[in-house]
C-alpha positions in Angstrom: -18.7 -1.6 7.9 -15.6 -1.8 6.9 -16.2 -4.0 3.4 -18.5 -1.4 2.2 -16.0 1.6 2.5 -14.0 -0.5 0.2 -16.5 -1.6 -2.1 -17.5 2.0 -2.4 -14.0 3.3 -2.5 -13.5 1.0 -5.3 -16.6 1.6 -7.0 -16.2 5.5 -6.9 -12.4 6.0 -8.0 -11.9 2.5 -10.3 -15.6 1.9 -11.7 -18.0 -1.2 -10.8 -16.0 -3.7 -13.5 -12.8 -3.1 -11.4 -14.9 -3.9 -8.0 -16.5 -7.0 -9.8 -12.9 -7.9 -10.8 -11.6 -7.7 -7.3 -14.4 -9.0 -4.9 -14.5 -12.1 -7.2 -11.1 -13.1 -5.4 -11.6 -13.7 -1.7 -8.8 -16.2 -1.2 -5.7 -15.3 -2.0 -2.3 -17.5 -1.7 -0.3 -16.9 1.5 2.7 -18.3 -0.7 1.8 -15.9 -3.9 1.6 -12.6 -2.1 4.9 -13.3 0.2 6.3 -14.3 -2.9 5.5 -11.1 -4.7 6.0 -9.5 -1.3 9.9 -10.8 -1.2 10.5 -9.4 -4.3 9.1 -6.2 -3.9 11.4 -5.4 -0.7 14.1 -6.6 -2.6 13.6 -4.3 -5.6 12.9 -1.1 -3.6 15.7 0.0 -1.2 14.4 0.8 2.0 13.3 4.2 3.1 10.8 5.9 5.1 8.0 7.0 3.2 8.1 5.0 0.3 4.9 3.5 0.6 2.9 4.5 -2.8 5.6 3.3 -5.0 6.1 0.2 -3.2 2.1 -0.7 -3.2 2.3 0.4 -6.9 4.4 -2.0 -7.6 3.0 -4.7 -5.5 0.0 -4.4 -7.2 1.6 -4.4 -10.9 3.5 -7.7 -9.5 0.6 -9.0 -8.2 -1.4 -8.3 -11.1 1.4 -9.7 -13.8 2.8 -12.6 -12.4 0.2 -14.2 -10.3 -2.9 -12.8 -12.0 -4.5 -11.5 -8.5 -6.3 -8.4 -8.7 -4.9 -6.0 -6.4 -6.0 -2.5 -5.4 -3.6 0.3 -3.9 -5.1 2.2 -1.3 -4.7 5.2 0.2 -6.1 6.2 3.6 -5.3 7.5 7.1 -3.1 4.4 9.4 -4.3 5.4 13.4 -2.7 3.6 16.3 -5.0 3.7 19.4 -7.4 5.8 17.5 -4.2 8.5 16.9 -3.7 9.2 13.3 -0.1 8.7 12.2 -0.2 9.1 8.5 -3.7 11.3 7.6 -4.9 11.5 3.8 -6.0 14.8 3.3 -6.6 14.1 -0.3 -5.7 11.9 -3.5 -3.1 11.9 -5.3 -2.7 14.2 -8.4 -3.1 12.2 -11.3 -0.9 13.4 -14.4 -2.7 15.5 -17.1 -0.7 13.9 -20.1 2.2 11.5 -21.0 5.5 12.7 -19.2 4.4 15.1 -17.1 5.8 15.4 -13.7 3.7 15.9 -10.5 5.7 17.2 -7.7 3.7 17.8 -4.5 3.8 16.9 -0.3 1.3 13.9 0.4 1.1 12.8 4.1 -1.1 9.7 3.9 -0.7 6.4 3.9 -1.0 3.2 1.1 -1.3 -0.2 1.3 -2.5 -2.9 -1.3 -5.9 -5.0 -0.8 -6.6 -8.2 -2.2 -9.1 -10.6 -1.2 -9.7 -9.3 2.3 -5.5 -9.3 2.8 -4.1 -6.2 3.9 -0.5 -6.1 2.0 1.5 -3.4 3.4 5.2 -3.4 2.7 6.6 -0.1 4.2 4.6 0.1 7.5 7.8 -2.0 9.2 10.5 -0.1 7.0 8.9 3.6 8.1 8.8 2.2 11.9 12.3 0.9 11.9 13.5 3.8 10.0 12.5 6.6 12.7 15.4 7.4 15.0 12.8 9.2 17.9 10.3 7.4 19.8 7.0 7.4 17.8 3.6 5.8 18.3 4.3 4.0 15.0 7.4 2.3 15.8 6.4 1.5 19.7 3.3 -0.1 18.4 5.7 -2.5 15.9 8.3 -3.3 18.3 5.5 -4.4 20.5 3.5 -6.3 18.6 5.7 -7.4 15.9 9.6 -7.4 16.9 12.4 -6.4 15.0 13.7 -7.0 11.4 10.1 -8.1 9.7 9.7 -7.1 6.4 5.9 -7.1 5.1 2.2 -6.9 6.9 0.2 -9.6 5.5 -3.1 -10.0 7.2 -6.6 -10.4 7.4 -8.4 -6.9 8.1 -10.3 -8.9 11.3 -6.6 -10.5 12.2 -4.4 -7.4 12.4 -3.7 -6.4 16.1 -6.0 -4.6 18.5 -5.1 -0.5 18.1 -3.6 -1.1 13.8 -6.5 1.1 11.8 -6.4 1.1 8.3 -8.8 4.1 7.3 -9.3 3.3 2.8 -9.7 7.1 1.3 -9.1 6.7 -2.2 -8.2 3.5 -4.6 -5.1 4.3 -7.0 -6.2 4.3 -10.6 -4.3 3.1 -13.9 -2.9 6.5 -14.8 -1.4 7.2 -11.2 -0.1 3.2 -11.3 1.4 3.9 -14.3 3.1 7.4 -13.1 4.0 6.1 -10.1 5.8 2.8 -11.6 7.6 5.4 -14.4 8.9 7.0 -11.0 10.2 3.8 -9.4 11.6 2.8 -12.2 13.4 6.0 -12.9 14.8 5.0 -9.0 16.0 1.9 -10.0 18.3 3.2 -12.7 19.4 5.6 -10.2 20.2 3.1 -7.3 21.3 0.8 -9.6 18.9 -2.0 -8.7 
Protein backbone atom coordinates (compact mmCIF):
# COMPACT_ATOMS: atom_id res chain seq x y z
CA UNK A 1 0.00 0.00 0.00
CA UNK A 2 0.79 2.99 -1.03
CA UNK A 3 0.56 4.92 2.74
CA UNK A 4 2.99 2.53 4.06
CA UNK A 5 5.77 3.26 1.37
CA UNK A 6 5.43 6.67 2.65
CA UNK A 7 5.29 6.11 6.17
CA UNK A 8 8.38 3.98 5.80
CA UNK A 9 10.12 6.33 3.38
CA UNK A 10 9.63 8.87 6.01
CA UNK A 11 10.52 6.85 8.77
CA UNK A 12 13.86 5.66 7.15
CA UNK A 13 15.34 8.95 5.66
CA UNK A 14 13.65 11.76 8.27
CA UNK A 15 13.32 9.60 11.61
CA UNK A 16 9.85 8.53 13.43
CA UNK A 17 9.42 12.33 15.11
CA UNK A 18 9.30 13.78 11.54
CA UNK A 19 6.61 10.91 10.40
CA UNK A 20 4.65 11.59 13.80
CA UNK A 21 4.91 15.31 12.74
CA UNK A 22 3.53 14.79 9.30
CA UNK A 23 0.79 11.96 9.60
CA UNK A 24 -0.75 14.19 12.44
CA UNK A 25 -1.97 16.51 9.47
CA UNK A 26 -4.45 14.71 7.18
CA UNK A 27 -6.44 17.77 6.04
CA UNK A 28 -4.79 20.26 4.64
CA UNK A 29 -6.25 23.67 3.20
CA UNK A 30 -7.13 23.74 -0.59
CA UNK A 31 -6.73 27.66 -0.18
CA UNK A 32 -3.24 27.35 1.89
CA UNK A 33 -1.37 25.10 -0.47
CA UNK A 34 -2.64 27.01 -3.78
CA UNK A 35 -1.69 29.91 -2.02
CA UNK A 36 1.88 28.78 -1.23
CA UNK A 37 1.60 27.03 -4.59
CA UNK A 38 0.94 30.63 -6.50
CA UNK A 39 3.81 31.96 -4.98
CA UNK A 40 6.10 29.35 -5.63
CA UNK A 41 5.56 29.51 -9.61
CA UNK A 42 5.83 32.99 -9.28
CA UNK A 43 9.23 32.96 -7.49
CA UNK A 44 10.87 30.21 -9.75
CA UNK A 45 10.99 30.99 -13.50
CA UNK A 46 9.87 28.23 -15.43
CA UNK A 47 12.08 25.57 -16.74
CA UNK A 48 12.13 21.96 -17.46
CA UNK A 49 13.57 20.06 -14.75
CA UNK A 50 13.37 22.29 -11.92
CA UNK A 51 11.47 20.11 -9.81
CA UNK A 52 13.72 19.62 -6.56
CA UNK A 53 14.26 23.22 -6.02
CA UNK A 54 10.74 24.09 -6.51
CA UNK A 55 9.38 21.18 -3.99
CA UNK A 56 12.20 22.52 -1.71
CA UNK A 57 10.89 25.51 -1.58
CA UNK A 58 7.29 24.53 -1.37
CA UNK A 59 7.98 22.75 1.44
CA UNK A 60 10.07 25.69 3.29
CA UNK A 61 6.82 27.91 2.30
CA UNK A 62 4.64 25.52 3.46
CA UNK A 63 6.40 24.87 6.48
CA UNK A 64 7.05 28.89 7.37
CA UNK A 65 4.04 30.55 6.48
CA UNK A 66 1.25 28.18 6.95
CA UNK A 67 2.85 25.86 9.60
CA UNK A 68 1.91 22.52 7.43
CA UNK A 69 4.40 19.90 7.54
CA UNK A 70 5.50 19.12 4.26
CA UNK A 71 7.81 16.37 2.86
CA UNK A 72 9.77 16.54 -0.48
CA UNK A 73 9.81 13.41 -2.22
CA UNK A 74 11.67 11.92 -4.65
CA UNK A 75 10.63 8.84 -6.67
CA UNK A 76 10.08 7.50 -10.24
CA UNK A 77 6.64 9.49 -12.18
CA UNK A 78 5.32 6.37 -14.75
CA UNK A 79 2.52 7.11 -17.25
CA UNK A 80 0.69 3.88 -18.23
CA UNK A 81 3.09 1.87 -16.20
CA UNK A 82 6.18 3.72 -18.47
CA UNK A 83 8.67 5.38 -16.28
CA UNK A 84 9.34 8.92 -17.37
CA UNK A 85 11.51 10.30 -14.74
CA UNK A 86 13.35 7.07 -12.79
CA UNK A 87 15.17 7.65 -9.37
CA UNK A 88 18.07 5.67 -9.46
CA UNK A 89 19.23 7.04 -6.19
CA UNK A 90 19.17 10.05 -3.62
CA UNK A 91 20.38 12.91 -3.77
CA UNK A 92 23.97 13.69 -2.40
CA UNK A 93 23.69 15.40 0.65
CA UNK A 94 26.61 18.08 1.23
CA UNK A 95 29.46 16.96 3.61
CA UNK A 96 29.98 20.51 5.24
CA UNK A 97 28.77 24.24 5.11
CA UNK A 98 29.34 25.64 1.40
CA UNK A 99 30.23 22.87 -0.34
CA UNK A 100 28.88 22.35 -3.79
CA UNK A 101 27.47 19.06 -5.10
CA UNK A 102 27.41 18.95 -8.79
CA UNK A 103 26.01 15.74 -10.25
CA UNK A 104 23.17 14.25 -13.09
CA UNK A 105 19.90 13.17 -11.17
CA UNK A 106 17.07 11.85 -13.40
CA UNK A 107 14.18 11.36 -10.98
CA UNK A 108 11.42 13.04 -10.12
CA UNK A 109 10.12 15.28 -6.76
CA UNK A 110 7.09 16.36 -5.54
CA UNK A 111 5.95 17.60 -2.01
CA UNK A 112 3.35 15.47 0.29
CA UNK A 113 1.23 16.76 2.85
CA UNK A 114 -1.67 15.24 4.35
CA UNK A 115 -2.42 12.68 1.64
CA UNK A 116 -2.05 15.87 -1.16
CA UNK A 117 0.27 15.32 -3.82
CA UNK A 118 1.74 18.99 -4.50
CA UNK A 119 3.71 18.92 -7.60
CA UNK A 120 4.57 22.25 -9.22
CA UNK A 121 6.83 21.36 -12.27
CA UNK A 122 5.05 18.19 -13.65
CA UNK A 123 2.89 20.95 -16.04
CA UNK A 124 6.07 23.32 -16.61
CA UNK A 125 8.40 20.08 -17.76
CA UNK A 126 5.27 18.82 -20.07
CA UNK A 127 4.70 22.19 -21.59
CA UNK A 128 8.30 22.84 -21.92
CA UNK A 129 9.15 19.74 -24.33
CA UNK A 130 9.07 20.72 -27.92
CA UNK A 131 8.73 16.62 -29.20
CA UNK A 132 5.97 14.55 -28.56
CA UNK A 133 6.38 12.79 -25.24
CA UNK A 134 4.32 10.48 -23.04
CA UNK A 135 4.56 13.15 -20.46
CA UNK A 136 3.14 15.97 -22.15
CA UNK A 137 0.42 13.78 -24.22
CA UNK A 138 -0.81 12.54 -20.94
CA UNK A 139 -1.19 16.46 -19.65
CA UNK A 140 -2.68 17.83 -22.62
CA UNK A 141 -5.20 15.10 -22.33
CA UNK A 142 -6.20 15.06 -19.10
CA UNK A 143 -5.41 18.40 -17.96
CA UNK A 144 -5.34 21.11 -20.96
CA UNK A 145 -3.05 23.81 -21.45
CA UNK A 146 -1.61 26.67 -19.36
CA UNK A 147 -2.19 24.97 -15.64
CA UNK A 148 0.27 25.68 -13.28
CA UNK A 149 0.30 23.18 -10.14
CA UNK A 150 -0.96 19.39 -9.47
CA UNK A 151 -2.80 19.48 -6.34
CA UNK A 152 -4.54 16.18 -5.56
CA UNK A 153 -5.50 13.44 -3.49
CA UNK A 154 -3.12 10.24 -4.24
CA UNK A 155 -6.68 8.17 -4.86
CA UNK A 156 -7.94 11.38 -7.09
CA UNK A 157 -5.11 11.80 -9.57
CA UNK A 158 -6.05 10.41 -13.04
CA UNK A 159 -6.08 6.76 -14.13
CA UNK A 160 -2.21 6.02 -15.74
CA UNK A 161 -0.33 9.36 -13.29
CA UNK A 162 2.08 7.03 -10.78
CA UNK A 163 3.91 8.58 -8.28
CA UNK A 164 6.64 5.95 -7.20
CA UNK A 165 8.07 7.83 -3.24
CA UNK A 166 12.01 6.65 -3.27
CA UNK A 167 13.57 8.79 -0.79
CA UNK A 168 12.16 11.89 1.52
CA UNK A 169 14.53 15.03 1.24
CA UNK A 170 16.13 15.73 4.58
CA UNK A 171 17.09 19.24 6.33
CA UNK A 172 20.67 19.36 5.02
CA UNK A 173 19.70 18.73 1.30
CA UNK A 174 16.49 21.47 1.99
CA UNK A 175 18.79 23.71 3.12
CA UNK A 176 21.43 23.09 0.02
CA UNK A 177 18.97 23.04 -2.31
CA UNK A 178 17.16 26.50 -1.03
CA UNK A 179 21.03 28.11 -0.81
CA UNK A 180 20.88 27.05 -4.74
CA UNK A 181 17.51 28.63 -5.51
CA UNK A 182 18.31 31.39 -3.88
CA UNK A 183 21.65 31.88 -5.55
CA UNK A 184 19.06 31.75 -8.85
CA UNK A 185 17.11 34.34 -7.75
CA UNK A 186 19.89 36.86 -7.52
CA UNK A 187 20.86 35.74 -10.78
CA UNK A 188 17.40 36.12 -12.60
CA UNK A 189 16.70 38.87 -10.74
CA UNK A 190 13.61 37.67 -9.03
Amino acid sequence: MRTDAVKNIICRDRGGDAYEIYSAYDNPSPIDLGEAARRMLNTVPPSFGACVMISAGLVAALNVHYSIPAVAILGDLKIDGVDVFKCKGNIPVPSYDGEIVTGQWDGHCWVEVGGVICDLSIFRSAYATTKPSLLKQFVLNNFGEGKGALLSRYEDLPSGIDFIPRYALVDSQLRAILEGLSHQAEVTGK
